[in-house]
N, C-alpha and C positions, 0 to 999 in steps of 0.2 A: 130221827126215827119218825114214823109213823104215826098221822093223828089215828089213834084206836076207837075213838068214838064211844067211850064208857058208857056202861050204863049199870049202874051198883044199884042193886037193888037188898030188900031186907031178905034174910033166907028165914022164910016162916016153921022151917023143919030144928032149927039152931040158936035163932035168935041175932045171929052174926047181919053178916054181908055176903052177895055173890054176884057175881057178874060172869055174863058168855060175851068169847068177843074172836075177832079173829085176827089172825097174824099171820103171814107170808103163804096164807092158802091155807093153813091147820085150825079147824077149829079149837076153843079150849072154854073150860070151866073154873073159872077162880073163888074160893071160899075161905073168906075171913069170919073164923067161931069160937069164942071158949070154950075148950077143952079142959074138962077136969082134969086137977091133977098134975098140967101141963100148961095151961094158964091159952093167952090166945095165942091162935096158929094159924096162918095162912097157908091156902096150898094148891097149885094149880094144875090141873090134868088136862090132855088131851080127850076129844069128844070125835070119834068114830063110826060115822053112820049112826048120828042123833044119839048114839050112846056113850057115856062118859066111861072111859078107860082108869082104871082104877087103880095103875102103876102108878107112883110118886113121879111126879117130874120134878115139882116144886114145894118146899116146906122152907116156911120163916118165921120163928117167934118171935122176934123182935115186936115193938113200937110201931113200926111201920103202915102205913095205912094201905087200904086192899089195890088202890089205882098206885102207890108207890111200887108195891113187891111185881103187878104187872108188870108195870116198865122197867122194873130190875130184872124181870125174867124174861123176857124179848129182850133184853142188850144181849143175852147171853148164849141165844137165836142165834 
C-alpha cells in the first residue's frame, strides 16, 4: 500500500483527531472523537469539491488509532 503521508492533527471543534489525505485520486476526511453515549468513534468520508460529503463510508469503535482505521479503510479500496 501506499505511503499516505499522515498528518493527524487535533480537531479543535471535538477535542478528538483528524486528518485529510488522499488515496487513489479521492479525496477524504478522517475523525477520530468521543462521542457521547457511544464512547470513541472513528469515521471517514469522502471530500467533493473541498466539501466533505456526509454519507458514512467509514465508522469504527474499536481501540484503534486514527492512522490505523485509515489504512484499514484504503485496504478495502
Amino acid at each position: 500500500m501506499e505511503n499516505l503521508n499522515l498528518k493527524i492533527e487535533k480537531n479543535p471543534f471535538t477535542g478528538g483527531t483528524c486528518c485529510e489525505f488522499t488515496f487513489k485520486g479521492q479525496n477524504y476526511y478522517a475523525d477520530r472523537s468521543y462521542v457521547p453515549y457511544i464512547g470513541t468513534e472513528t469515521m471517514i468520508f469522502a471530500k467533493e469539491n473541498g466539501k466533505i460529503n456526509w454519507s458514512e463510508l467509514y465508522t469504527n469503535r474499536s481501540v484503534k488509532s486514527l492512522t490505523d482505521c485509515i489504512y484499514e479503510f484504503c485496504r478495502t479500496l
